[in-house]
Structures are given as structure tokens and as C-alpha cells.
C-alpha positions as CSV (number, residue, x, y, z in Angstrom):
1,X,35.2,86.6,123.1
2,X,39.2,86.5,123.2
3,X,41.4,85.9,120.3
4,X,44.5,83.9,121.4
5,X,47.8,84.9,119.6
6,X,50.8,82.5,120.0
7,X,54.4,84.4,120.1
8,X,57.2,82.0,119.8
9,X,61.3,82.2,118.7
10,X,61.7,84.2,115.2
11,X,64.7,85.5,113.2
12,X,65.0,89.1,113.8
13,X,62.1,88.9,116.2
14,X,59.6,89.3,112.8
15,X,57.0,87.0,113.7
16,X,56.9,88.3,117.4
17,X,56.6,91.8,116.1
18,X,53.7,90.7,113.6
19,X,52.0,89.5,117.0
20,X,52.9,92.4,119.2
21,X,51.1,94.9,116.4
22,X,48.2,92.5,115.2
23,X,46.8,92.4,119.1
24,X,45.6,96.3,119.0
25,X,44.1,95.2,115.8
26,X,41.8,92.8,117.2
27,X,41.5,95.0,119.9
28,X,40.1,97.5,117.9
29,X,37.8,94.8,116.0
30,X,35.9,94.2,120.0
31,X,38.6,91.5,121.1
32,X,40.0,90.5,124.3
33,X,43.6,89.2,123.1
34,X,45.8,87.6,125.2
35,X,49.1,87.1,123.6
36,X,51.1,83.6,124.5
37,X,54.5,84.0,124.8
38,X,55.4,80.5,124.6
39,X,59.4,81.8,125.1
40,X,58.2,83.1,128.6
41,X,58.8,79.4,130.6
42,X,57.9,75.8,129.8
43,X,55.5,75.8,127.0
44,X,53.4,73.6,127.4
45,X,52.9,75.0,131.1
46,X,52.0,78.1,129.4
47,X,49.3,76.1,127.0
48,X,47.8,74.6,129.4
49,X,47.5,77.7,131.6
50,X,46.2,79.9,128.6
51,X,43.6,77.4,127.8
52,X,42.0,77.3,131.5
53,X,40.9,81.8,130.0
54,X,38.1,82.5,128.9
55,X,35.7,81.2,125.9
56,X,37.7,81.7,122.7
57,X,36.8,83.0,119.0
58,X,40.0,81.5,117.6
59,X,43.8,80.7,118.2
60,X,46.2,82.5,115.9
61,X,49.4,81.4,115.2
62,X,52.9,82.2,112.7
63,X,54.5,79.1,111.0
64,X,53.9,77.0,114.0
65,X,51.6,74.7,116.3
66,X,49.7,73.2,113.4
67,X,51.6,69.9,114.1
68,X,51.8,70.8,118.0
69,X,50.0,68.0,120.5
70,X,50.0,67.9,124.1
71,X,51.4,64.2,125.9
72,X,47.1,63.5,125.2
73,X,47.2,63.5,121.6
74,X,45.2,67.0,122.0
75,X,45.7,69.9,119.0
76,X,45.8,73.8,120.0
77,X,41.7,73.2,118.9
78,X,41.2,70.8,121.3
79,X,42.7,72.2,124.0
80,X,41.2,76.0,123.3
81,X,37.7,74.4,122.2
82,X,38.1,77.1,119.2
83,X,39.3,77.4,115.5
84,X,43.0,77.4,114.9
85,X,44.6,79.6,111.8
86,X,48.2,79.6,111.2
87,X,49.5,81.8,108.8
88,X,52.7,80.4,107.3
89,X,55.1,83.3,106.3
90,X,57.9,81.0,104.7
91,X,57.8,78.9,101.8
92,X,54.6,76.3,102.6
93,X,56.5,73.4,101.2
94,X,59.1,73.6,103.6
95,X,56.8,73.2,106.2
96,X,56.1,69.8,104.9
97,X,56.0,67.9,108.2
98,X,54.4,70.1,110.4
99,X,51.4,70.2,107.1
100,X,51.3,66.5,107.5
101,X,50.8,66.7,111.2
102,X,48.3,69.9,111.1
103,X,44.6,68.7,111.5
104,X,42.0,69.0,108.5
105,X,39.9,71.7,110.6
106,X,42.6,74.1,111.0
107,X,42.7,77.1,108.4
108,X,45.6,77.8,106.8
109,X,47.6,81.3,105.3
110,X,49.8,82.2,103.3
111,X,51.5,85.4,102.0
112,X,51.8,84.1,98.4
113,X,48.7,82.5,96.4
114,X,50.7,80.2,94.0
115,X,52.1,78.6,97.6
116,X,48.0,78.3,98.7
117,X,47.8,76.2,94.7
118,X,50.6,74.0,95.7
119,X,48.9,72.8,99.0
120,X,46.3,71.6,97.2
121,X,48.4,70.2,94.1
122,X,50.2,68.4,96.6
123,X,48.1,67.4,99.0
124,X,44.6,67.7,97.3
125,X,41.6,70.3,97.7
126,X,39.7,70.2,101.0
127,X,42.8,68.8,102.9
128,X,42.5,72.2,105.6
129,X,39.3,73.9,106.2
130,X,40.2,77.2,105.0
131,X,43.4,77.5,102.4
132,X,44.0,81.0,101.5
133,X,45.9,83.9,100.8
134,X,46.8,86.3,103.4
135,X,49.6,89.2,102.1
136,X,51.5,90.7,105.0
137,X,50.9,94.2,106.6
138,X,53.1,97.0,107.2
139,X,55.0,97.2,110.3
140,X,55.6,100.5,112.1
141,X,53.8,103.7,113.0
142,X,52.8,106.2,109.8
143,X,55.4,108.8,109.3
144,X,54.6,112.3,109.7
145,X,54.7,114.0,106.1
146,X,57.6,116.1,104.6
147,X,56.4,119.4,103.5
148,X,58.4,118.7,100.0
149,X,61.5,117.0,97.7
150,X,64.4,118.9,99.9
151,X,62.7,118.5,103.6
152,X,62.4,114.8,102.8
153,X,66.2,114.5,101.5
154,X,67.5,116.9,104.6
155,X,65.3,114.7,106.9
156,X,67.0,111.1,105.9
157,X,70.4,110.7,106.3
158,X,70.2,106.7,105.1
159,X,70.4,107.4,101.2
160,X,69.4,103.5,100.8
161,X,69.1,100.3,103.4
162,X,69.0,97.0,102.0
163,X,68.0,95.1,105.4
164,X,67.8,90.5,105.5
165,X,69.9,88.0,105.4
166,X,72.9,87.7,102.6
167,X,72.9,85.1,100.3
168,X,73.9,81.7,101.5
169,X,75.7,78.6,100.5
170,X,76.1,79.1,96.0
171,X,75.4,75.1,96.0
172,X,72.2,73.5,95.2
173,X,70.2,71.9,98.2
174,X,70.0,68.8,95.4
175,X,74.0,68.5,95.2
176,X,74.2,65.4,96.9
177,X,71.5,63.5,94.9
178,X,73.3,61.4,91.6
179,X,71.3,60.4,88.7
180,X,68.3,61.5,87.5
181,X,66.9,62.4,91.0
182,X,69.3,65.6,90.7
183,X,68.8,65.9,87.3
184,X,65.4,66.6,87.7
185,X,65.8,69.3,90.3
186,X,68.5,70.9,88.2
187,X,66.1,71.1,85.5
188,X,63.0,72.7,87.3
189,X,65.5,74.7,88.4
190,X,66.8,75.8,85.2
191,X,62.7,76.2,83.9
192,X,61.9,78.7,86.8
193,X,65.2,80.9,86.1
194,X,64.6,80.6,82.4
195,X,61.5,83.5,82.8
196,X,61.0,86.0,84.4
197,X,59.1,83.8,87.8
198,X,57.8,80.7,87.8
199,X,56.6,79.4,91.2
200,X,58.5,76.6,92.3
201,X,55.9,73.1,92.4
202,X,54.8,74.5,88.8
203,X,58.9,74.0,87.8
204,X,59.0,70.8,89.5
205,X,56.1,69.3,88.1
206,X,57.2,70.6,84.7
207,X,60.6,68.7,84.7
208,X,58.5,65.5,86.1
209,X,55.8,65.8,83.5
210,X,59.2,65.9,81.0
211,X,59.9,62.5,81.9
212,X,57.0,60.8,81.4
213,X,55.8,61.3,85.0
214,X,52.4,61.7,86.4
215,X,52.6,64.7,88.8
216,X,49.4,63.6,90.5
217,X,50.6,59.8,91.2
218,X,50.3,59.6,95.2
219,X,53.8,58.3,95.0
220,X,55.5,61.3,94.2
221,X,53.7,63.4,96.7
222,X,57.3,63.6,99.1
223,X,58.9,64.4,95.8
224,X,57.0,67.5,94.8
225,X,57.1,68.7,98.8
226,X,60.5,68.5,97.9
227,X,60.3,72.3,95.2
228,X,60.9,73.8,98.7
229,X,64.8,72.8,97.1
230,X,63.8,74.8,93.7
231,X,62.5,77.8,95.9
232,X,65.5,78.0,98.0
233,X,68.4,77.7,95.4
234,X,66.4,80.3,92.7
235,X,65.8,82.6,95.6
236,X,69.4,82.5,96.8
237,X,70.5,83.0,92.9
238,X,68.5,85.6,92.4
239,X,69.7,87.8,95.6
240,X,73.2,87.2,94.6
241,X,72.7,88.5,91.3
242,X,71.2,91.4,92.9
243,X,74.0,92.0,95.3
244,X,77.0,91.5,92.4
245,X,74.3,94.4,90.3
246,X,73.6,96.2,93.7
247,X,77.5,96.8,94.3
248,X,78.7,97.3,90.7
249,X,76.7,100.8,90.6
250,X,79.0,102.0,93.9
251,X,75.8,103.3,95.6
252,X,76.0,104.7,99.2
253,X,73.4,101.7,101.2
254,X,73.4,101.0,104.5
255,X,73.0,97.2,105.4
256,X,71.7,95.6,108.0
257,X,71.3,91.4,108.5
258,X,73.0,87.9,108.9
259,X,75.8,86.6,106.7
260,X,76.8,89.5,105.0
261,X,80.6,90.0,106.3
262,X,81.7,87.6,103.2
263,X,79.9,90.4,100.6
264,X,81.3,93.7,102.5
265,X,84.4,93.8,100.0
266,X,81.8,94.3,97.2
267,X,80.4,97.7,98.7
268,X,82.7,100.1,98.8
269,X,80.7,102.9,100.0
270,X,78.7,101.1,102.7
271,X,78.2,101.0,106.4
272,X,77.3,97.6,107.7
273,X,75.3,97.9,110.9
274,X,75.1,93.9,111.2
275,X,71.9,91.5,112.6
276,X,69.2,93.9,114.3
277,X,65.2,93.6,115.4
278,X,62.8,94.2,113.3
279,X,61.4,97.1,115.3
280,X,65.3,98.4,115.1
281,X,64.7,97.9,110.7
282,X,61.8,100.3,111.1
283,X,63.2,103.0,112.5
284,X,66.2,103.0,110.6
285,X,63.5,102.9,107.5
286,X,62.6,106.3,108.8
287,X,65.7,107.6,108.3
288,X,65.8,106.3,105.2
289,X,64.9,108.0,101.4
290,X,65.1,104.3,99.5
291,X,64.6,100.9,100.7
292,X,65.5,97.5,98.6
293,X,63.5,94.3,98.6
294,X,64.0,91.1,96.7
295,X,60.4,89.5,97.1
296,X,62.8,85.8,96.1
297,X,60.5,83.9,95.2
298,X,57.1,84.7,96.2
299,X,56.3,86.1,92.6
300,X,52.9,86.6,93.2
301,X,53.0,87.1,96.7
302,X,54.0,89.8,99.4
303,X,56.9,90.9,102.1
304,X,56.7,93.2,104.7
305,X,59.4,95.3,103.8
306,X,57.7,97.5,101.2
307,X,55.0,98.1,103.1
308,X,56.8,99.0,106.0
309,X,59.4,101.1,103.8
310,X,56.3,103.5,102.9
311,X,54.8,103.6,105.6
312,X,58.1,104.6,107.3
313,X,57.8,107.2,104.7
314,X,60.4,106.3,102.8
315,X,60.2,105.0,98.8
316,X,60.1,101.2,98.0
317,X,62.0,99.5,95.2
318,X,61.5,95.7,94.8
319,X,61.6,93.1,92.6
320,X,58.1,92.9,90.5
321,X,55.1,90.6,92.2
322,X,51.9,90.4,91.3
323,X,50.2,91.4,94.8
324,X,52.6,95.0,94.2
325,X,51.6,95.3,90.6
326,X,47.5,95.0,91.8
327,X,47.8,96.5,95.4
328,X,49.8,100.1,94.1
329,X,49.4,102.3,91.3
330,X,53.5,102.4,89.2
331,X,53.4,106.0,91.0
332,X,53.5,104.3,94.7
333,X,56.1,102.0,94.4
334,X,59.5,101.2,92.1
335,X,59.3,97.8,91.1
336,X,61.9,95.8,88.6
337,X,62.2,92.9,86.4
338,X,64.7,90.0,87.0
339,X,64.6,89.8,83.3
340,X,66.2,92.9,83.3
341,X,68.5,93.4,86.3
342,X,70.7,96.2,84.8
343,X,67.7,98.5,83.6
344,X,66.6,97.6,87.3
345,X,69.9,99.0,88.6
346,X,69.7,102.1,86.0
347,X,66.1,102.8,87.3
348,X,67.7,103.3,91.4
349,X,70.6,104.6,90.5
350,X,68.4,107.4,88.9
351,X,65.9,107.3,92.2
352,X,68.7,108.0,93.9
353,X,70.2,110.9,92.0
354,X,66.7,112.4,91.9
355,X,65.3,112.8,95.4
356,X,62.1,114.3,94.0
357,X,61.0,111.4,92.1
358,X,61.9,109.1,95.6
359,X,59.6,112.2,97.4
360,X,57.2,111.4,95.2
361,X,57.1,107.7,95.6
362,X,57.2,107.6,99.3
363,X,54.5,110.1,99.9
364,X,52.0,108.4,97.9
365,X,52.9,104.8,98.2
366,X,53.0,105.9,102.3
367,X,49.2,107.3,101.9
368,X,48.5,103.7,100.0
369,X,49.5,101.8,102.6
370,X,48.1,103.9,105.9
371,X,44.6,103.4,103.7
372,X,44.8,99.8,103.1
373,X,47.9,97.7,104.3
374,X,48.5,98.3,108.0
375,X,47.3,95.4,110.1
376,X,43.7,96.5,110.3
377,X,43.0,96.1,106.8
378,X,44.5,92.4,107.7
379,X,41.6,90.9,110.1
380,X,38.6,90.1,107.8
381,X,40.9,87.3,106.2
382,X,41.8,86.6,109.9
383,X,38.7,86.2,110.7
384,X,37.0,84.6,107.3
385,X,39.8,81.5,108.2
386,X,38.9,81.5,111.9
387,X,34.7,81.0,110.5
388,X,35.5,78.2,107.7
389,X,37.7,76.3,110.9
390,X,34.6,76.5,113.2
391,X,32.4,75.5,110.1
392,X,34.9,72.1,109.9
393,X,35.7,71.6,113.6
394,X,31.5,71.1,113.8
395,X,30.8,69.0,111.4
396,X,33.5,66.8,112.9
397,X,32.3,67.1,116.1
């Protein structure tokens, strides 16, 4: 049986390198794969065309084609006569009307567990065949080792890369809403700053509850979609405040990513290298002794760029989640507190001076991650959604 893997348009080509490293995972599983590139001509040319293959296990797709139908009213099921998982990568929420389009049998992903609870808050258990959590793997090829401390500082010339997008626009999404309708934002906005995470629908159904309001009424189902606002604007926060700490400590980073020329006065000892691939981000990781991540606002969820930092041998520091605090050991991995952003910046700014502690860090946070995070590791849950979508697409057949 083939798997069917759907490559479409992605910022720094992230999704399309998630496909291009998955398929030799399935390959290695007993797969035929044959990868879609639906950027390759007229897409639905190309649908039809990969449907006409052979018999199919299951169609796999990144934050897209749940919603998608052919002029016939026929899903990527129907038309593949197989299972359809779609791991969402991005907040869920903000997916709202592709979700409301996405048939019941399809399985759905997600790289943060809270985001798989607000699917069913919002739109009720049972609503997909399979809702589950799926954390991201890391991208790359293993790094060979460095024999010790001085190799590893001699070998990486990148003291620390801080690669993604800048901050955006410092105004709430909610800004143009008067009354209480903005008031209520601004206040589950408020609650989720006000600790140390609080994932987003939970602050939105806090400040609703607040007001006398019954989260669960039907009628304030767009509403709650609608935390996608609350994600956004604490995740943009947050990464400023990172950046203003980031800069005051006059650290030597390299930085790579959209939107960033209106920061560049801040970093005074920093080379800006601007918008590159993803593929590009992992070899520059290799080069690299320490590289950041703000997680935003997936709390309890994942991001690829730790993983792929260690296995590109180089040490991960990140904001804390709860997938990092279970999945590593405090020796693999520096992690921080948003309740305590300048003992965060103390913490690197001491990684950095010590290039045996960082040593330390990458090697065994890289050896974590070659055991149990690389794409392999990855395809059970793949699979396990791909079963509970055949289990519904035959009981509705």
C-alpha cells in the first residue's frame, strides 16, 4: 500500500521540508510514498492524476485540504478511497473555516495537546475521527560528535542564531471592536499574561464565564474560535519582550527571518542574514553552539527548532513547555520561565560564557533526540490517526 503525502506553499519552505524528510520515514515503515506537489501545475490536475495510483493506506497532509472539494462535492477521502490525517502545525483555532469544512472521518493533529482540548470545547467530542496530539520531529541529519568542550567551540563559528519571524504589529487583533466585545478579549488577554501560560480558549472562556456567560451555549461557538486573537497578541508580546531582554545583554546572535529590519538597531553585535529555507536554518544550526526558541504559545506543546538545534549538534535554549519538561532530562535542554525573563537572560548569557556547559547540553540533548525525536519515532501516531479515519470512513459507508 502507498501513503500519499500532499506538499503545498509554506513560509520558509517548513511544511514542504516536514514532507520531503517524513517520505523516507514511511519508506522505511514498508511504504510506497508518492509525494504531491500540488505547487508543480494546476492542482486539482495533479489530484485527480494522483488519485488514478495505486490502492492507498492514507493521505497525509500539513494545515491544508481538510476543507478541500473537487467541482463534485468529493473530499481528498473520496477521491483517494483512503483515510485523510492532517496535522495542523499553527494555532487550530485559526483554522476555523477550513475545521468547519473538514469531514467528521478525517483525523486530525496537532503539535500542542491544550489546542487538541479546544477542538473539542469548541466544537464538541467526536466531531473528527481521530483528535490528537502529534509533537513535531527534528529536521536535519545527526551531527557527527565533537571529541570535547574546545573542538565543539573551535567547530562553531555562530556563537547563537535566533532564526523566525520578528515580532509584528504591537496592536491587539481585537483593536477595532468597541464595547464589551473588546473588553472581553482584553481581559483573557490580560488572564493568560497574568501566569506563567495559560492556553488561549481556557483565557477566553475565563473572561466569558466572568460575565455571566455560558461557554458552552452554541451561540458563542464563532466567539471562542475567535482566542486564535488571544494566541496571537500574547505570542507577539511575549517575543518582543524576549527580543528587548535578548538585546539588552549585547550578546553576539546571528538572525535569520522576516520582519526583523525594524529590530536591527537593538543588536548591536549581530549579523542579520535575512528570510532563508528551512533546510538553509539547519545548516547554519550546525555551525552553531546555541540556538533560541520562543515556543509562543504552545505551552504545552512542541516546535521544531529544538529538536532540530540538537540534533544539529548544537545546545537548545527555549522558553519552558510541557512536551520539553517530559520529553528531556534539565541536562538535554536549557529551558526558561516567562515569569522570569531576566534570570532567563542571566542563564544564556552564562551558556554562552561557558562553552562546556553548552558542550554538554548539545551532546546529550543531540543523543535524546537521534533516539526518540527524528521523524521515525513520528509514524505510529501517523498511523494510529490514519486507523481511527478508516474505523469512521466505514461505519459511514
Amino acid at each position: 500500500m502507498r501513503a500519499v503525502l500532499f506538499k503545498g506553499w509554506s513560509q520558509y519552505e517548513g511544511a514542504r521540508t516536514f514532507i520531503d524528510q517524513l517520505a523516507p520515514a514511511f519508506q522505511r515503515r514498508g511504504y510506497a510514498v508518492d509525494v504531491v506537489d500540488l505547487q508543480s501545475g494546476d492542482p486539482l490536475q495533479i489530484l485527480y492524476a494522483a488519485a488514478e495510483g495505486p490502492p492507498t493506506a492514507f493521505a497525509f497532509s500539513i494545515n491544508m485540504l481538510g476543507e478541500a472539494r473537487d467541482p463534485h462535492g468529493r473530499t481528498i477521502s473520496d477521491l483517494f478511497r483512503a483515510p485523510h490525517v492532517v496535522w495542523h502545525v499553527d494555532y487550530v483555532l485559526s483554522q476555523v473555516e477550513k475545521l468547519e469544512l473538514t469531514p467528521r472521518s478525517t483525523a486530525i493533529l496537532t503539535v500542542d495537546p491544550t489546542q487538541n482540548e479546544a477542538l473539542d470545547a469548541v466544537f464538541g467530542p467526536g466531531r473528527f475521527a481521530f483528535n490528537g496530539f502529534s509533537p513535531h520531529a527534528a529536521v536535519g541529519e545527526l551531527a557527527p560528535d565533537d571529541e570535547d568542550a574546545a573542538s565543539f567551540a573551535a567547530a562553531r563559528d555562530i556563537p547563537i542564531l535566533w532564526s523566525g519571524s520578528a515580532p509584528g504589529d504591537d496592536q491587539p487583533p481585537w483593536s477595532n471592536l468597541g464595547g464589551d466585545a473588546g473588553k472581553i478579549f482584553a481581559d483573557a488577554f490580560d488572564a493568560a499574561m497574568a501566569v506563567e501560560w495559560m492556553p488561549a480558549h481556557q483565557a477566553l472562556d475565563e473572561s466569558l464565564r466572568s460575565r455571566g456567560l455560558d461557554p458552552a451555549d452554541p451561540g458563542l461557538k464563532m466567539v471562542r474560535c475567535a482566542a486564535t486573537m488571544v494566541d496571537t497578541h500574547v505570542r507577539a508580546t511575549r517575543r518582543l519582550a524576549f527580543l528587548k531582554a535578548l538585546a539588552k545583554t549585547k550578546l553576539p546572535i546571528h538572525i535569520c527571518g522576516l520582519g526583523w529590519e525594524r529590530h536591527l538597531y537593538r543588536f548591536k553585535s549581530s549579523t542579520y542574514l535575512g528570510p532563508i529555507p528551512m533546510t538553509s536554518v539547519t545548516a547554519l544550526m550546525r555551525r552553531s553552539r546555541i540556538v533560541l526558541n520562543t515556543n509562543g504559545n504552545f505551552g504545552a506543546g512542541s516546535h521544531e527548532r529544538p529538536l532540530s538545534a540538537l540534533l544539529a549538534g548544537a545546545a537548545a535554549f527555549s522558553d519552558f513547555s510541557r512536551f520539553y519538561d517530559a520529553a528531556f532530562d534539565r541536562h538535554e535542554i536549557a529551558l526558561f520561565r516567562w515569569a522570569d525573563l531576566p534570570g532567563g537572560m542571566e542563564q544564556l548569557v552564562s551558556l554562552h560564557a561557558d562553552p562546556g556547559a553548552a558542550f554538554g547540553i548539545a551532546r546529550a540533548g543531540k543523543a535524546r533526540v537521534a533516539r526518540e525525536h527524528r521523524w521515525d519515532a513520528r509514524v505510529d501516531i501517523f498511523e494510529a490517526a490514519a486507523a481511527a479515519s478508516a474505523t469512521a470512513l466505514e461505519l459511514a459507508g
